[in-house]
C-alpha positions in Angstrom: 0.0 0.0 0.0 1.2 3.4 -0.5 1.2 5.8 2.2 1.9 9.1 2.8 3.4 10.3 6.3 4.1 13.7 7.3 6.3 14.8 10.2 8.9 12.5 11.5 9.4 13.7 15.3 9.5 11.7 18.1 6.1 10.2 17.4 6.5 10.0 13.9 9.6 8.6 13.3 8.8 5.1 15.3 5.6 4.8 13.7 6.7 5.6 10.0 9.4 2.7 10.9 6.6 0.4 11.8 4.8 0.8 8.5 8.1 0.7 6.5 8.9 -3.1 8.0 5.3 -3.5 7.4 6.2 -3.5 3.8 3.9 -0.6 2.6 5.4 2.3 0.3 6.1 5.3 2.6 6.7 9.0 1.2 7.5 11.1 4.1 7.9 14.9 4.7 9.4 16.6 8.0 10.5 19.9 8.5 13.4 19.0 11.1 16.1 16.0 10.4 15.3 12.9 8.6 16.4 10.5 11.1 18.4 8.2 9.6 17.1 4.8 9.8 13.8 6.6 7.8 16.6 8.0 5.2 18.6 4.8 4.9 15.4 3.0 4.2 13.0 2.2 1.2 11.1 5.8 2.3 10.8 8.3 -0.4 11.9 11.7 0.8 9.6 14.4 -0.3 10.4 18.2 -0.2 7.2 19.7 0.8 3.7 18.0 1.8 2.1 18.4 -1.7 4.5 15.7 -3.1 3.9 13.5 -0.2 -0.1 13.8 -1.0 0.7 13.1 -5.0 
């Protein structure tokens, strides 16, 4: 499944994780640091939160 996930804080970051080892498609936006297990992962960075909703 494709999903879009916005905002990758301390809430967001373990949860994003979750659905990446799930197996589903993640494009993710955050507007502090990607943490890096997110950025070394299959996640497709996004620049703004349009992308993400494309």
């Amino acid at each position: 499944m494709k999903l879009g996930f916005i905002g990758l804080g301390i809430m967001g970051a373990p949860m994003a994780g979750h659905l990446i080892q799930a197996g589903h498609d993640l494009f993710v936006n955050t507007q502090g640091k990607m943490p890096e297990d997110i950025a070394r992962s299959s996640a497709t960075n996004c620049p703004n939160a349009a992308d993400v909703a494309r």
